[in-house]
CHARMM-style PDB file with segment names, atoms N, HN, CA, C and O in Angstrom:
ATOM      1  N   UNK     1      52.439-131.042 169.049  1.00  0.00      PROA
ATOM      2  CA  UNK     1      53.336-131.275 167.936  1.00  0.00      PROA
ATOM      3  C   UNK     1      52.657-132.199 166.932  1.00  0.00      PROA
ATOM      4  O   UNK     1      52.122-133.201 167.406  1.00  0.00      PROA
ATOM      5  N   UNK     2      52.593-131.992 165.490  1.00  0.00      PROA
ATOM      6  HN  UNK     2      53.027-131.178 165.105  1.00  0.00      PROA
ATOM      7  CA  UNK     2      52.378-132.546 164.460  1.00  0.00      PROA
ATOM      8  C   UNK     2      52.857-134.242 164.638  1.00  0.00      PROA
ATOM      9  O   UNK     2      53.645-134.586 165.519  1.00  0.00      PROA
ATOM     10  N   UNK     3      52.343-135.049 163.816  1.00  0.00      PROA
ATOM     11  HN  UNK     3      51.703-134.768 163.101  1.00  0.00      PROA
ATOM     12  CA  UNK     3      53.319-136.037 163.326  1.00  0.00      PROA
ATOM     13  C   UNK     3      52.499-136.488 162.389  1.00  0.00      PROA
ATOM     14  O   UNK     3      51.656-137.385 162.367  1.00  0.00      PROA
ATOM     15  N   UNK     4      53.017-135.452 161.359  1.00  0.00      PROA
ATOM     16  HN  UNK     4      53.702-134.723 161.378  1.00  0.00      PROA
ATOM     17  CA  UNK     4      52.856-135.068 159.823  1.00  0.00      PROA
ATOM     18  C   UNK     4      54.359-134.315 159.421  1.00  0.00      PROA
ATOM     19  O   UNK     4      55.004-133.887 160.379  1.00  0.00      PROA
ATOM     20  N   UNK     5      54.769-134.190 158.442  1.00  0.00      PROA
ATOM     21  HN  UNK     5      54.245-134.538 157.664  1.00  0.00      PROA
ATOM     22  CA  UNK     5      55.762-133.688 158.291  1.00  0.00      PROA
ATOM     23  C   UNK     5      55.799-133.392 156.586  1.00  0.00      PROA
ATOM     24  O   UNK     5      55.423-134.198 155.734  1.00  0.00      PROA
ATOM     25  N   UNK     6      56.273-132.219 156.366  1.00  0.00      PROA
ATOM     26  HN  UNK     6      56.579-131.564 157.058  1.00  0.00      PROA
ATOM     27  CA  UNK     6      56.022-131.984 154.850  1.00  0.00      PROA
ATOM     28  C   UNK     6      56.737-131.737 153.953  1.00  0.00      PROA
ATOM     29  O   UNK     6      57.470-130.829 154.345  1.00  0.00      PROA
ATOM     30  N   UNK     7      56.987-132.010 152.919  1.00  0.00      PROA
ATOM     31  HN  UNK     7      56.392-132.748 152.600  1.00  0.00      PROA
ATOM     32  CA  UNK     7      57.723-131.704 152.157  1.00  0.00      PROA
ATOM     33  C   UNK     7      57.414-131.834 150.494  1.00  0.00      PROA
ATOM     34  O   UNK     7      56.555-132.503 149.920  1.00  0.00      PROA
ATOM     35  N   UNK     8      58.649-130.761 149.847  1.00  0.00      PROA
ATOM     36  HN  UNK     8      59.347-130.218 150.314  1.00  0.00      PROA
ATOM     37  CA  UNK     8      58.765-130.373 148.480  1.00  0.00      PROA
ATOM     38  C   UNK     8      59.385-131.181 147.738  1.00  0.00      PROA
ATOM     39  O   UNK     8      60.613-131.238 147.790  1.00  0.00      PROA
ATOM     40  N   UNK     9      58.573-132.058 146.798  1.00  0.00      PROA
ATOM     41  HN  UNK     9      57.575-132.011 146.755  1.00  0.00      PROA
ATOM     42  CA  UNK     9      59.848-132.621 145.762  1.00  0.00      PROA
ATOM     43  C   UNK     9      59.651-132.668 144.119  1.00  0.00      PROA
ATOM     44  O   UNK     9      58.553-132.878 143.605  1.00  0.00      PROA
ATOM     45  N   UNK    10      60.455-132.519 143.621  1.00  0.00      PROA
ATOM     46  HN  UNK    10      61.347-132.348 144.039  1.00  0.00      PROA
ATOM     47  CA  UNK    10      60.550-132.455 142.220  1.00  0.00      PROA
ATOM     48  C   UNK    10      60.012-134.063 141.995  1.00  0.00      PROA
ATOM     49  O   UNK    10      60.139-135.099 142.647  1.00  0.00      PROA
ATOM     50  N   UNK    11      59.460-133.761 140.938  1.00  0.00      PROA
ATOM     51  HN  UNK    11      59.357-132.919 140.408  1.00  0.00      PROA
ATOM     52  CA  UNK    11      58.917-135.535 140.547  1.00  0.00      PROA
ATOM     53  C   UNK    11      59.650-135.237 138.984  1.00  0.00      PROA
ATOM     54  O   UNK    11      59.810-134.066 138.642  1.00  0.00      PROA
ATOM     55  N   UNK    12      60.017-136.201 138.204  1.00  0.00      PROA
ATOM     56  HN  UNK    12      59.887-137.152 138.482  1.00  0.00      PROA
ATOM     57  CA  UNK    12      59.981-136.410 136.886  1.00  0.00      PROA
ATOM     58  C   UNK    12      59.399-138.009 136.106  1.00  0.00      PROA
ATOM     59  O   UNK    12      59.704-139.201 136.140  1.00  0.00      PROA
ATOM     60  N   UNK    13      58.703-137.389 135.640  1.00  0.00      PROA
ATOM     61  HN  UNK    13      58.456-136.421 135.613  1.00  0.00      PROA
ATOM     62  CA  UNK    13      59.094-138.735 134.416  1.00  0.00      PROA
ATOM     63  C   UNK    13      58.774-138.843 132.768  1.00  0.00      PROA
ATOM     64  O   UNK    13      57.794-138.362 132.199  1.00  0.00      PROA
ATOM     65  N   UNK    14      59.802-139.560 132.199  1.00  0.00      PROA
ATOM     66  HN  UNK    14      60.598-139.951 132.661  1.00  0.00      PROA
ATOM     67  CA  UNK    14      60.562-138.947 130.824  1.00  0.00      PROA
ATOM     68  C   UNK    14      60.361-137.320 131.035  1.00  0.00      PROA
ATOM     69  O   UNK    14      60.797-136.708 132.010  1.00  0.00      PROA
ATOM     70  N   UNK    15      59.760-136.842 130.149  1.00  0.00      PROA
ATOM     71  HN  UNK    15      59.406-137.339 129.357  1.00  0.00      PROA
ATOM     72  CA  UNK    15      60.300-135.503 129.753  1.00  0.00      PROA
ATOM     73  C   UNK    15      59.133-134.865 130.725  1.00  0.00      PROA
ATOM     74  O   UNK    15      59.227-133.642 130.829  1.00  0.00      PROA
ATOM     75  N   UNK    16      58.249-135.359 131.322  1.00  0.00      PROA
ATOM     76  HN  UNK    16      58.173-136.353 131.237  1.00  0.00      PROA
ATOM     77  CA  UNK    16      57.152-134.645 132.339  1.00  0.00      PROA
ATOM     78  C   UNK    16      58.055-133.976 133.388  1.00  0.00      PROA
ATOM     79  O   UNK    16      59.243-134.297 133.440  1.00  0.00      PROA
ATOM     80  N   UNK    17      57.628-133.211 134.087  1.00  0.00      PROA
ATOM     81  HN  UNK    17      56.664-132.950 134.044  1.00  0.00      PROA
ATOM     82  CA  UNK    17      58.048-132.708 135.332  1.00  0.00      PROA
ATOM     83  C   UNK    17      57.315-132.304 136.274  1.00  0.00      PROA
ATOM     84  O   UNK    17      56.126-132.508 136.026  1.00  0.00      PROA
ATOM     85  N   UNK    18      57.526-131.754 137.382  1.00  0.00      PROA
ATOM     86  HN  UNK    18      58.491-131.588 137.584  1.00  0.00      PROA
ATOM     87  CA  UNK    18      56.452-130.800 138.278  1.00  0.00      PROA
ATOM     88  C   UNK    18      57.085-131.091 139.539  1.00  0.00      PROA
ATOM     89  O   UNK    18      57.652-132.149 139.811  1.00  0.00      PROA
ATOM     90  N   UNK    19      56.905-129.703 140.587  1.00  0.00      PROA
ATOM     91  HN  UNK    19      56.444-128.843 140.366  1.00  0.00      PROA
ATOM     92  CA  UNK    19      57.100-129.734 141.892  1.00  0.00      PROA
ATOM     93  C   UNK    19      55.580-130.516 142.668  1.00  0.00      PROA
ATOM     94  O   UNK    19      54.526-130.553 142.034  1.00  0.00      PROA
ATOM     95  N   UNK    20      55.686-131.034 143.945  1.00  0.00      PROA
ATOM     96  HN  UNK    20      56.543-131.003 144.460  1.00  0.00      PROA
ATOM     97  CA  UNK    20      54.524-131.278 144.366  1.00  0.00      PROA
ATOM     98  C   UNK    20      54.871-131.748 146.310  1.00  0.00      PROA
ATOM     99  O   UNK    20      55.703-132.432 146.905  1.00  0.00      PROA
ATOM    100  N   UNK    21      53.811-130.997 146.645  1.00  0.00      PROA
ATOM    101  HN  UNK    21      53.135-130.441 146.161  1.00  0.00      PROA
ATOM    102  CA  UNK    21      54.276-131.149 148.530  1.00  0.00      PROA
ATOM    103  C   UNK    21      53.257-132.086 149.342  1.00  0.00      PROA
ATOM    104  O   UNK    21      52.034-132.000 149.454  1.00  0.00      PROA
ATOM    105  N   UNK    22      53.942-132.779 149.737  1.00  0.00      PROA
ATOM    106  HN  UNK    22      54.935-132.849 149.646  1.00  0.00      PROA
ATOM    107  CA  UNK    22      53.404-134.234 150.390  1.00  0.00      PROA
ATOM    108  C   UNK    22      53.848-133.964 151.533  1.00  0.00      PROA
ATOM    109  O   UNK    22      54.902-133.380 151.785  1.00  0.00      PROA
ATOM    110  N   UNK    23      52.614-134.615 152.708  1.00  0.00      PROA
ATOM    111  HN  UNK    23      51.758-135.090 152.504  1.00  0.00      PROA
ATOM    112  CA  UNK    23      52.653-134.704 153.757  1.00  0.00      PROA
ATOM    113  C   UNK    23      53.092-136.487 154.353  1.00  0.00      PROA
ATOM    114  O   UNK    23      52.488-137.496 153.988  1.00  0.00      PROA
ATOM    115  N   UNK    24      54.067-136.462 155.153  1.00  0.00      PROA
ATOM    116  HN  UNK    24      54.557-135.643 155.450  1.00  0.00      PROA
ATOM    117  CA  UNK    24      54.195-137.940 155.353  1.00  0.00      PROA
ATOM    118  C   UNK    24      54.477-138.298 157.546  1.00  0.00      PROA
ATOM    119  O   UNK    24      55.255-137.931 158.426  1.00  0.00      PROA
ATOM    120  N   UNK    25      53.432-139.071 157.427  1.00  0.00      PROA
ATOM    121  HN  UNK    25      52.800-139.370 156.712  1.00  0.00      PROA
ATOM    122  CA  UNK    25      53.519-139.572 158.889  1.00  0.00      PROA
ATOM    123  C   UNK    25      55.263-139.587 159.319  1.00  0.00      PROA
ATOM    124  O   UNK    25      56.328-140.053 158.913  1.00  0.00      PROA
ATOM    125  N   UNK    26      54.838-138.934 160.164  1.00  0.00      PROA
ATOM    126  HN  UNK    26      53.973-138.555 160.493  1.00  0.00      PROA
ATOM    127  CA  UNK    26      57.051-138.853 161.148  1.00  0.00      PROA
ATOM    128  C   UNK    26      57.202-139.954 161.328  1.00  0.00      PROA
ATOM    129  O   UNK    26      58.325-140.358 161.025  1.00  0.00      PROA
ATOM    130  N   UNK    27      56.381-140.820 161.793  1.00  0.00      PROA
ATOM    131  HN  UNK    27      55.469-140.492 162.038  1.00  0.00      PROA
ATOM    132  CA  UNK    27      56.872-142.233 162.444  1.00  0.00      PROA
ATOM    133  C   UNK    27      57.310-143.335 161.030  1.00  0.00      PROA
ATOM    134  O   UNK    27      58.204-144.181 161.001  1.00  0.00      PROA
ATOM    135  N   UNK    28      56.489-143.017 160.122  1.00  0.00      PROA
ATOM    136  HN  UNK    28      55.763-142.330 160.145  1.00  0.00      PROA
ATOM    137  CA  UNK    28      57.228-143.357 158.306  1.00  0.00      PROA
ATOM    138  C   UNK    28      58.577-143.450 158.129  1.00  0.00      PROA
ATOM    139  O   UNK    28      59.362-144.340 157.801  1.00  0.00      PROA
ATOM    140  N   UNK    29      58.658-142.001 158.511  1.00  0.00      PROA
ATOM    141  HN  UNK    29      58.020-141.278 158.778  1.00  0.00      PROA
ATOM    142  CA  UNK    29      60.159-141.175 157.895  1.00  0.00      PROA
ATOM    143  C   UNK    29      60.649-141.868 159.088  1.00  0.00      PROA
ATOM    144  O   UNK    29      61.623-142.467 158.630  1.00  0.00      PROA
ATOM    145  N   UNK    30      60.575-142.200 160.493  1.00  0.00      PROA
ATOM    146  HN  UNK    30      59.784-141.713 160.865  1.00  0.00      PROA
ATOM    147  CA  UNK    30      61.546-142.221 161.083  1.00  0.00      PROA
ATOM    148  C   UNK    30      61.771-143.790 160.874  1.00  0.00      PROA
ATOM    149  O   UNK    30      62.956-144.111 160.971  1.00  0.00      PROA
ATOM    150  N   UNK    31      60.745-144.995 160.568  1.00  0.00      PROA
ATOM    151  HN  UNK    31      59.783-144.734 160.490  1.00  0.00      PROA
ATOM    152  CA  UNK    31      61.201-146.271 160.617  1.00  0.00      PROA
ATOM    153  C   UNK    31      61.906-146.094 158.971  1.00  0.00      PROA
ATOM    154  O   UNK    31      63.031-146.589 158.905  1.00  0.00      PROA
ATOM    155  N   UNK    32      61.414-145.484 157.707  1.00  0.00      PROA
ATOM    156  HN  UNK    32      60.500-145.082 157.760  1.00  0.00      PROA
ATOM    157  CA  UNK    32      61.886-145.846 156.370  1.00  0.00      PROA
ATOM    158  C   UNK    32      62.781-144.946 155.586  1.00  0.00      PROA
ATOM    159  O   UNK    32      63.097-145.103 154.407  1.00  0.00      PROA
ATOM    160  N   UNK    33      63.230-143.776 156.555  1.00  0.00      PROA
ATOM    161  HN  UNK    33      62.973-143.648 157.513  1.00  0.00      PROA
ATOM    162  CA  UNK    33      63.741-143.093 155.755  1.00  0.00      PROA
ATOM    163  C   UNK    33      63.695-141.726 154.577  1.00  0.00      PROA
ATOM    164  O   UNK    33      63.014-140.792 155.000  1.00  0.00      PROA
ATOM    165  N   UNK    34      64.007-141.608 153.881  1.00  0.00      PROA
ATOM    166  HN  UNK    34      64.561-142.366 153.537  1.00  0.00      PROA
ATOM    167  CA  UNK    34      63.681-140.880 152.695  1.00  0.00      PROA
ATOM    168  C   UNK    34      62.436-141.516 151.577  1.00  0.00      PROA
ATOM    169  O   UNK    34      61.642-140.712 151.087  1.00  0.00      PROA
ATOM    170  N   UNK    35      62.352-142.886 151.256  1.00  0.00      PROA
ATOM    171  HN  UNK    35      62.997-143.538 151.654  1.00  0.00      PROA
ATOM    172  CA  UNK    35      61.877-143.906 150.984  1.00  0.00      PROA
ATOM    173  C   UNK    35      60.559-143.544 150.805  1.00  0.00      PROA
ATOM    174  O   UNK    35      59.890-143.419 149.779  1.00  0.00      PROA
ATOM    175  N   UNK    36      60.167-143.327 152.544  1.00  0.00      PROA
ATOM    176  HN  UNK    36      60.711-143.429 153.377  1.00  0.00      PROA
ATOM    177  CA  UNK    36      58.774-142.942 152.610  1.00  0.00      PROA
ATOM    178  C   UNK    36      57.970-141.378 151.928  1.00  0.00      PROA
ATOM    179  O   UNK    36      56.812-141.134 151.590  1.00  0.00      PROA
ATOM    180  N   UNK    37      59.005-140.705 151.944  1.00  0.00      PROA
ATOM    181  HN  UNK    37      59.946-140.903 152.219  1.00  0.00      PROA
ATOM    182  CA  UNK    37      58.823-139.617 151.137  1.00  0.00      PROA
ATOM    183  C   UNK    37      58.257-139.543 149.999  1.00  0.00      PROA
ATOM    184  O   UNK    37      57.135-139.198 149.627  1.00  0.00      PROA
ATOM    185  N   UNK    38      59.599-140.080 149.262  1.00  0.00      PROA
ATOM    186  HN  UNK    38      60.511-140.361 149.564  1.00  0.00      PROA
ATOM    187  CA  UNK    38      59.634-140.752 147.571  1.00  0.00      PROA
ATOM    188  C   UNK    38      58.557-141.289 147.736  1.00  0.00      PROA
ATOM    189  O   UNK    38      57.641-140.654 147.213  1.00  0.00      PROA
ATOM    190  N   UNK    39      58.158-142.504 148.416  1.00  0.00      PROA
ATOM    191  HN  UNK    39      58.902-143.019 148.841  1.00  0.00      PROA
ATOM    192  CA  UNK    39      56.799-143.153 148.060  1.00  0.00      PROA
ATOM    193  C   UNK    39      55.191-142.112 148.013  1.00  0.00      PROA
ATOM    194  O   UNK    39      54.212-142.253 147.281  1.00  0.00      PROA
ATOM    195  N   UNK    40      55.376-141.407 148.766  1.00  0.00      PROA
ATOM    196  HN  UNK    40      56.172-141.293 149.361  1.00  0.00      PROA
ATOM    197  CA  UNK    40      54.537-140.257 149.263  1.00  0.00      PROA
ATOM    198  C   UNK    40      54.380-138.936 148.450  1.00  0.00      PROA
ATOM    199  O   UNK    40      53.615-137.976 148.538  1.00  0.00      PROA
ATOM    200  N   UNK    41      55.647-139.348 147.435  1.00  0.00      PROA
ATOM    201  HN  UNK    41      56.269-140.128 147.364  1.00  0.00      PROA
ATOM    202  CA  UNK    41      55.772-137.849 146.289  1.00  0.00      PROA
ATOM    203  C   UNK    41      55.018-138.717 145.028  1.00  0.00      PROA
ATOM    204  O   UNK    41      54.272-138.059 144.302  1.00  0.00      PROA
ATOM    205  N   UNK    42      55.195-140.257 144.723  1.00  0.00      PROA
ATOM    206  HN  UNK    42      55.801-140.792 145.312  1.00  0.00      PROA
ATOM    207  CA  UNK    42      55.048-140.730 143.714  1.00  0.00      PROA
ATOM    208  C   UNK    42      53.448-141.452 143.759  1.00  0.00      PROA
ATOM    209  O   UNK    42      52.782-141.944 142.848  1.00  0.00      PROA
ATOM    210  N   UNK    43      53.206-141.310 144.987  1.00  0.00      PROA
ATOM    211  HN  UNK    43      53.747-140.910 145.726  1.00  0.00      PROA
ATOM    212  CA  UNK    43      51.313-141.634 144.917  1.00  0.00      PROA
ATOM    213  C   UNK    43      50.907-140.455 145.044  1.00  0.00      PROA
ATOM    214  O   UNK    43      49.687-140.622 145.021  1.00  0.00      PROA
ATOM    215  N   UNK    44      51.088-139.323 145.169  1.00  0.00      PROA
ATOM    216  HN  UNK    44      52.078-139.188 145.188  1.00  0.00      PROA
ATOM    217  CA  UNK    44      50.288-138.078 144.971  1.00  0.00      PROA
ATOM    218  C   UNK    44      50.670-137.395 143.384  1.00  0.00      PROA
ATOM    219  O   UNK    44      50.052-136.357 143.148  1.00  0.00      PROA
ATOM    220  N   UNK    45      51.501-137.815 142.425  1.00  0.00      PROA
ATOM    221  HN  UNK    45      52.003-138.658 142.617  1.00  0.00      PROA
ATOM    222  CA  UNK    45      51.932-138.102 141.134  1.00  0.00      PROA
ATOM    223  C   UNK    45      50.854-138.351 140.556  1.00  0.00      PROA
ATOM    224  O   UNK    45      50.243-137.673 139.729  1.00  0.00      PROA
ATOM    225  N   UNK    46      50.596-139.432 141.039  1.00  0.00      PROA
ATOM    226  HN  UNK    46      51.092-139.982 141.710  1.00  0.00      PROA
ATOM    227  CA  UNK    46      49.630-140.455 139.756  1.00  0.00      PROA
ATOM    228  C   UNK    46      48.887-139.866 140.432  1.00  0.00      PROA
ATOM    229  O   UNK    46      48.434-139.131 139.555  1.00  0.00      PROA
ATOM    230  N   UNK    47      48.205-139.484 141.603  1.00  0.00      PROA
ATOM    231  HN  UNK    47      48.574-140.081 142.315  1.00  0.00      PROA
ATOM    232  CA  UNK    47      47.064-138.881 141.797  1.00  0.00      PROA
ATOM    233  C   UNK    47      46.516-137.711 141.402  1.00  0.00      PROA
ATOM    234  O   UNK    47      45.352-137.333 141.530  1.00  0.00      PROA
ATOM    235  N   UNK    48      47.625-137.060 140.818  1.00  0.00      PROA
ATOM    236  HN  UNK    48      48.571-137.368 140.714  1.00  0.00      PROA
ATOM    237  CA  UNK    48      47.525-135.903 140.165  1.00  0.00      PROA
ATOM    238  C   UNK    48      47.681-135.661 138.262  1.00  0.00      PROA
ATOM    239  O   UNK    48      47.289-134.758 137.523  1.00  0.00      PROA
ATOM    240  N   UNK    49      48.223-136.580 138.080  1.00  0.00      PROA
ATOM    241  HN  UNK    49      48.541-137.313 138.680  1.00  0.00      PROA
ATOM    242  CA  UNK    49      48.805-136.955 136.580  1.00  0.00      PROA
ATOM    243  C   UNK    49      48.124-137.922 136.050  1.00  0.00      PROA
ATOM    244  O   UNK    49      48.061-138.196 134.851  1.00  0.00      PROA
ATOM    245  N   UNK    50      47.638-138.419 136.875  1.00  0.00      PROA
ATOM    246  HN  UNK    50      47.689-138.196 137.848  1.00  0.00      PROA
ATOM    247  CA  UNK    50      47.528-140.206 136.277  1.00  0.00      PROA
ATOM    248  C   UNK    50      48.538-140.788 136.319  1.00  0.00      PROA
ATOM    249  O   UNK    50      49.602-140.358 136.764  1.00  0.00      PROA
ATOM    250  N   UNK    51      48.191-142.509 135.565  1.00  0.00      PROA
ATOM    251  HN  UNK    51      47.327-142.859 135.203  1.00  0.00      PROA
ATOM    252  CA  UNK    51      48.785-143.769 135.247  1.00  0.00      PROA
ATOM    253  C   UNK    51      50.380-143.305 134.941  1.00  0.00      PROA
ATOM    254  O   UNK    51      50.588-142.149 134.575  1.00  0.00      PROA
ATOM    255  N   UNK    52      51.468-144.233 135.102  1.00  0.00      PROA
ATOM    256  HN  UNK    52      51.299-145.172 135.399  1.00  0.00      PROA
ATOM    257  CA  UNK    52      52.361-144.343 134.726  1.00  0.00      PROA
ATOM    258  C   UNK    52      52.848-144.566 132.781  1.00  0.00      PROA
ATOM    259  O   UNK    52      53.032-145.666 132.260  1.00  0.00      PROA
ATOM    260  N   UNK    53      52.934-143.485 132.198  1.00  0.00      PROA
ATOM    261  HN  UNK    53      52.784-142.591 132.621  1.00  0.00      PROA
ATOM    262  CA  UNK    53      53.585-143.349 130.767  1.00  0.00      PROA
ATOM    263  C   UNK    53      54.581-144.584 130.521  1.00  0.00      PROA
ATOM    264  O   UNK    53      54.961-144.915 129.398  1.00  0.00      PROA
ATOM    265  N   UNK    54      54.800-144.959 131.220  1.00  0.00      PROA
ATOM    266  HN  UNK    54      54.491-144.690 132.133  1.00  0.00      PROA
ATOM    267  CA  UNK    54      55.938-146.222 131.066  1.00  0.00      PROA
ATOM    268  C   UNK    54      57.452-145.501 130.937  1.00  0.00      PROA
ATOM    269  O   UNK    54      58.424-146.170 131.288  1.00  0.00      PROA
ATOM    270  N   UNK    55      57.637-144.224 130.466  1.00  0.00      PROA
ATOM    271  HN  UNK    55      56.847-143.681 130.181  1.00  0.00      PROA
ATOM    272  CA  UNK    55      58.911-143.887 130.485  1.00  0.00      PROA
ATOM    273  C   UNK    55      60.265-144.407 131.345  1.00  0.00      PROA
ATOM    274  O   UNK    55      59.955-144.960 132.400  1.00  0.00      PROA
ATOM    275  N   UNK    56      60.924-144.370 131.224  1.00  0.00      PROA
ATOM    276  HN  UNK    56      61.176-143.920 130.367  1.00  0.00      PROA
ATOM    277  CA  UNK    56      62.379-145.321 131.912  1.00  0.00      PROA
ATOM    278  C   UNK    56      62.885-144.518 132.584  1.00  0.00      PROA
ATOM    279  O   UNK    56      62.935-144.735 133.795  1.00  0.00      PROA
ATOM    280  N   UNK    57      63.552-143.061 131.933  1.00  0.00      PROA
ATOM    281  HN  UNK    57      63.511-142.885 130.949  1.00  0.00      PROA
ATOM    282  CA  UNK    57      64.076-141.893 133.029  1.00  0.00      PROA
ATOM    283  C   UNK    57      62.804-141.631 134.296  1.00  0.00      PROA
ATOM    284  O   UNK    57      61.832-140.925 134.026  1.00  0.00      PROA
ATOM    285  N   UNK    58      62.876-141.945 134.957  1.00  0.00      PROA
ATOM    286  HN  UNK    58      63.665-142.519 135.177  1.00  0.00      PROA
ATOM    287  CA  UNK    58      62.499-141.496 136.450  1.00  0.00      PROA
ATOM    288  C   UNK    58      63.088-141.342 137.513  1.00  0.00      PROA
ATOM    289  O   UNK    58      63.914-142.144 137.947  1.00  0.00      PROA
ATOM    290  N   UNK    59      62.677-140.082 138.187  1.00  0.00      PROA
ATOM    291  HN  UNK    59      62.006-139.430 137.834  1.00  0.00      PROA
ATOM    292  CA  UNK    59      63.026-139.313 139.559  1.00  0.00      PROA
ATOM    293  C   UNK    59      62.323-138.935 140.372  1.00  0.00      PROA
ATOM    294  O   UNK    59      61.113-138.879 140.152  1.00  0.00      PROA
ATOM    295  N   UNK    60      62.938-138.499 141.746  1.00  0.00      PROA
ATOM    296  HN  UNK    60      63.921-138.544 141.925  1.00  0.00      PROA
ATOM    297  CA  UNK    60      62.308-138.172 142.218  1.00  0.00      PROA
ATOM    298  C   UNK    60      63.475-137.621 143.686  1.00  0.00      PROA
ATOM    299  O   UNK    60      64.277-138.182 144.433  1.00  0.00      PROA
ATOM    300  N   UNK    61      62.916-136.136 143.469  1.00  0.00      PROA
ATOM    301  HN  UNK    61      62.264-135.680 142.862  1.00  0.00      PROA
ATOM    302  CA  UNK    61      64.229-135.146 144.101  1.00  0.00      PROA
ATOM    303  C   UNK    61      63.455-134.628 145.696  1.00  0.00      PROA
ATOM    304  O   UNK    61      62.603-133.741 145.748  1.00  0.00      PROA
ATOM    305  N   UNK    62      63.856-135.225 146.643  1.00  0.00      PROA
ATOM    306  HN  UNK    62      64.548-135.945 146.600  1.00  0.00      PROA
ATOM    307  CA  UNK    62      63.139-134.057 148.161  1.00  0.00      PROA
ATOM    308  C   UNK    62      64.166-132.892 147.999  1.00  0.00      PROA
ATOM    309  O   UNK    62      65.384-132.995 147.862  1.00  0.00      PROA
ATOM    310  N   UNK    63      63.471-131.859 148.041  1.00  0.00      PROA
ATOM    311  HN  UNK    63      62.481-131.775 148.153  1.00  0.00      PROA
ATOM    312  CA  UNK    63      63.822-130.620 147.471  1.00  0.00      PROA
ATOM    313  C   UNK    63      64.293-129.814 148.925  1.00  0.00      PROA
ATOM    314  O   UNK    63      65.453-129.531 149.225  1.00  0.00      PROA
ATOM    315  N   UNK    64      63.076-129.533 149.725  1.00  0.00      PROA
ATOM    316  HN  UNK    64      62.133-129.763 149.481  1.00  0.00      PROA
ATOM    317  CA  UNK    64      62.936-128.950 151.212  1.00  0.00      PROA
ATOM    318  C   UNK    64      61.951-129.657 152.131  1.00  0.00      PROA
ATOM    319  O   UNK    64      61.062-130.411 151.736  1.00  0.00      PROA
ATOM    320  N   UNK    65      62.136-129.419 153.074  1.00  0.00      PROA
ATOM    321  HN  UNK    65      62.859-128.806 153.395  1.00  0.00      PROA
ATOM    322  CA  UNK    65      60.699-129.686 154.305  1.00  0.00      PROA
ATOM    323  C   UNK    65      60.270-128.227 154.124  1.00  0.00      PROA
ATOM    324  O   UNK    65      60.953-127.242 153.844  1.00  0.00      PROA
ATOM    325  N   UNK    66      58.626-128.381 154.416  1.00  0.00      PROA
ATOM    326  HN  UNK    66      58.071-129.182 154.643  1.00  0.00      PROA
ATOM    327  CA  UNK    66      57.956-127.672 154.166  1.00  0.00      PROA
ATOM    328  C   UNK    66      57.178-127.237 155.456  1.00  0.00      PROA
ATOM    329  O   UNK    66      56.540-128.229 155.808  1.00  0.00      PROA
ATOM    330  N   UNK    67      56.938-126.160 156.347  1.00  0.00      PROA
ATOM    331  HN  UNK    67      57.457-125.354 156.061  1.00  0.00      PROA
ATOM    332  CA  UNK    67      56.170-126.502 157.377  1.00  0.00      PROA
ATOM    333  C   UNK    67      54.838-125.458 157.125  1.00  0.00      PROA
ATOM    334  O   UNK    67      54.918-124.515 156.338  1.00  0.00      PROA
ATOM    335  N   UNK    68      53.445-125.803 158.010  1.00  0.00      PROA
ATOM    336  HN  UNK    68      53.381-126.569 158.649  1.00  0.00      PROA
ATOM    337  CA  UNK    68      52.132-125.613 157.946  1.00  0.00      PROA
ATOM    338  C   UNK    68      52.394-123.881 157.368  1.00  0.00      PROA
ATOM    339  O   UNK    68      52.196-123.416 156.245  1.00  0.00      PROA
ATOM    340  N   UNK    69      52.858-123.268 158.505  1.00  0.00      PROA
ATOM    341  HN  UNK    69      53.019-123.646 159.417  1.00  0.00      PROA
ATOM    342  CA  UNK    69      53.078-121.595 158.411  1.00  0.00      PROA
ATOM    343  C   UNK    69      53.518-120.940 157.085  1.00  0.00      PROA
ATOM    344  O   UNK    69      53.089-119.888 156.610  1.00  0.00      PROA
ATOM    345  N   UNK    70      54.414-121.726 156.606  1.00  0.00      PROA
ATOM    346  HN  UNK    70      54.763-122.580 156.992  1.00  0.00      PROA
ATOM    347  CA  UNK    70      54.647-121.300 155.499  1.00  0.00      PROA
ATOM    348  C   UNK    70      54.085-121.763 153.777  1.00  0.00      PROA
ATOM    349  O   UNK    70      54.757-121.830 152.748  1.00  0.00      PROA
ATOM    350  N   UNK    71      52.654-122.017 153.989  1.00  0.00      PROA
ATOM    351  HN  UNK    71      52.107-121.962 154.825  1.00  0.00      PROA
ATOM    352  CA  UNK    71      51.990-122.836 152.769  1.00  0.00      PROA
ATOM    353  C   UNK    71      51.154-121.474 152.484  1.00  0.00      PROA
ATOM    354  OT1 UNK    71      50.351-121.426 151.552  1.00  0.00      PROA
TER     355      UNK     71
END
């Protein structure tokens, strides 16, 4: 068994958008929650986008879990 766990989430910020699927340690999710997710959607963000625009509207939506078989 994995302990990786994956998932889909909508990121926004101001008027930017994009889906993006992050993998996050189970033992994360199981001590932090959703939290760890979000944190895990929003450093693969900037890793993909870059720096923070400064915009104020920000989100960040877990959409689905995602598993290996189906990528």
């Amino acid at each position: 068994m994995s302990d990786q766990r994956g998932f889909r989430c909508r990121v926004h910020e101001g008027n930017y958008q994009n889906e993006i699927t992050v993998w996050v340690d189970a033992e994360s999710i199981e001590i932090n929650g959703n939290s760890a997710i979000e944190q895990a959607a929003w450093r693969e963000w900037r890793k993909t986008f870059g720096s923070s625009i400064g915009m104020a509207a920000t989100g960040c939506k877990i959409l689905e879990e995602v598993f290996e078989s189906e990528l």
